[in-house]
N, C-alpha and C positions, 0 to 999 in steps of 0.2 A: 506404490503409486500405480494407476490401472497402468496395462499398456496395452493400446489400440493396436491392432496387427493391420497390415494392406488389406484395404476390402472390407473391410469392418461393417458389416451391410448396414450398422446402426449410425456410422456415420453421420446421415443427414441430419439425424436427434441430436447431433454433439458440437460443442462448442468448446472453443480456447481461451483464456482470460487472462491478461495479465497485469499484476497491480506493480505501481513502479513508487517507491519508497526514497524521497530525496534524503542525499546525504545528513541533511540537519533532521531530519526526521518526520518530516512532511509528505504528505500521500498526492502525487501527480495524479489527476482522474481527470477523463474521458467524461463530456457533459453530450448527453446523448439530445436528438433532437426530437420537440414538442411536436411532432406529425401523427394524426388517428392511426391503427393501425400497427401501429411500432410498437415491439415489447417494451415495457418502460418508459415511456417516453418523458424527457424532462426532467429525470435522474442522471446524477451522478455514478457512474460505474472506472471499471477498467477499460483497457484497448484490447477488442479480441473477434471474434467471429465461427463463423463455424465451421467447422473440421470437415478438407473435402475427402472425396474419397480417397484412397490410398493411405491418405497421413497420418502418422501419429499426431497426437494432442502437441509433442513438443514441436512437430512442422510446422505444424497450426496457428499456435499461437507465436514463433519466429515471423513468421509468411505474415499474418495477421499483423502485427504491429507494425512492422515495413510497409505493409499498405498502406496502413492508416496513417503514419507517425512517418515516415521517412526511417526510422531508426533501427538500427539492425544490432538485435541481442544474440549473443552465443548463447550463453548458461543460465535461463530461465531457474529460478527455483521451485519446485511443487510444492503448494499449502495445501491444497485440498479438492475433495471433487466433492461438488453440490448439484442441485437441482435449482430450476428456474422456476419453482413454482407458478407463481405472481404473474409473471410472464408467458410465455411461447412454449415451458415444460420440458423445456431441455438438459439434457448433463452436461455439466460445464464442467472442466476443468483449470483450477487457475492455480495462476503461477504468481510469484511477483519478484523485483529485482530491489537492489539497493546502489543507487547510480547517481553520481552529479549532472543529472540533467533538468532543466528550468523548459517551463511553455516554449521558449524562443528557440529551443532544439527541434520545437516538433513543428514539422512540416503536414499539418492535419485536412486530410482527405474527406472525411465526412463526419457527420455532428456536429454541435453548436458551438463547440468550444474545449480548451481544458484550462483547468486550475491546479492549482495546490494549496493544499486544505492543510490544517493545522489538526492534531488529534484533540483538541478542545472543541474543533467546530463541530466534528462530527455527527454528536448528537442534532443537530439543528440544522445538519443538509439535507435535502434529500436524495437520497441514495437509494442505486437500484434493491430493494429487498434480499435479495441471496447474495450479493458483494455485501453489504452492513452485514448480515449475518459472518459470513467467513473475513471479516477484517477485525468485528468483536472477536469470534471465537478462535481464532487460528493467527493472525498478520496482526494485531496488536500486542500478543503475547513475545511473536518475534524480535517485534521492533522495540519495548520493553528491554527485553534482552539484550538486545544488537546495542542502544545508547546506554543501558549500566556500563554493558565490556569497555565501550569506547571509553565513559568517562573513569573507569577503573585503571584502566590505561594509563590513560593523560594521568591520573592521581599517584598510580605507581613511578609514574616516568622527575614529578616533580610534586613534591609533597606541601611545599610552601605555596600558605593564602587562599587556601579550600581543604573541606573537609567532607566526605560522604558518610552517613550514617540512618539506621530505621531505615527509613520509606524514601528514602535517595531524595532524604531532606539534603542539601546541597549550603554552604553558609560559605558566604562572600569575606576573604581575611582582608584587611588593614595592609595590603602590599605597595609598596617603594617605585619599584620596578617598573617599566613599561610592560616589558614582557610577562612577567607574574602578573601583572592586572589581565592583561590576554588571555594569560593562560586559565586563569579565575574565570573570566568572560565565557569560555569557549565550553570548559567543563559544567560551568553552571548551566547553560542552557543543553547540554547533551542532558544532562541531569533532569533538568526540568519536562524537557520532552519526556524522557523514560515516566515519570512520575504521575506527567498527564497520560500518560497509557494506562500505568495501573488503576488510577483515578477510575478512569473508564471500566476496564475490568469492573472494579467496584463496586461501580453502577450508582455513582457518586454523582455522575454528569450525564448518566442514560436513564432513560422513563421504562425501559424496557430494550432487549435486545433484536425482538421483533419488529422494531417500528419501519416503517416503511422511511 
């Protein structure tokens, strides 16, 4: 991961970004505001800003999202460092988290809004250009990942009334139980998410990974 020293005279070229991954597997994003001027404007992105002097990327983007959001992260995760092409031409660094937090957490300071997107809508939002880039290439590989373990889990923990196999085809059993129908419920859809991420990978449901 880079790491910004105090004084980093490049500073004012850099930025902190951070993507926030809801527990069901949902991407909370930052809807930036339609004003001339504004890098991006009107896109879908992260919560994050630009790195002042003295800080590291990980101050940055801590400081950044309490600005914006009210919300105060410890342990950001690093995905990756890009460029803003498209935009204002900056290095960004972004992070992202995996957390139970919903819009009604965020206490939002500036831009038009936020949501939480489903990785099926993806393709058909618009999103800032360099976030689509690093959530294809980098943050849906994760998140992938992150809901097989989970439904692997749950699968190890009670084996009756689901099955996973191939492509985290996931099949609903014939179960009695309140609780096995739950338990069925809970793992199917971990499952189903992970499945629309590879989907994507794919390129089953994207026109391209470039698209704006």
């Amino acid at each position: 991961m880079p790491d910004l020293s105090d004084g980093d005279a490049k500073s004012a070229r850099r930025a902190a970004m951070l993507l926030i991954v809801t527990e069901d597997g949902g991407l909370l994003m930052h809807h930036r505001d339609d004003k001339p001027g504004i890098p991006n404007p009107d896109c879908w992105a992260g919560f994050g800003g630009a790195v002042e002097d003295g800080e590291t990327v990980q101050e940055a983007v801590r400081r950044e999202v309490r600005e914006e959001t009210g919300l105060r992260i410890a342990d950001p995760i690093f995905l990756t460092e890009t460029v803003d092409h498209e935009g204002d031409g900056r290095a960004v660094s972004l992070f992202y988290i995996v957390a139970g937090v919903s819009p009604e957490d965020i206490d939002l300071q500036e831009g038009a809004g936020v949501g939480v997107h489903r990785v099926e809508d993806l393709p058909g939002l618009k999103i800032t250009p360099f976030v689509r880039r690093a959530i294809y290439s980098h943050l849906l590989p994760a998140i992938a990942g992150s809901l097989l373990r989970v439904a692997r889990r749950q699968l190890g923990r009670h084996q009756r009334g689901v099955r996973l196999d191939g492509e985290v085809q996931v099949l609903r059993g014939h179960v009695a139980d309140q609780e096995a129908q739950g338990f069925a419920i809970e793992v199917t859809h971990h499952a189903e998410q992970a499945y629309q991420a590879l989907r994507v990978l794919r390129g089953d449901l994207l026109g391209g990974i470039h698209a704006g």
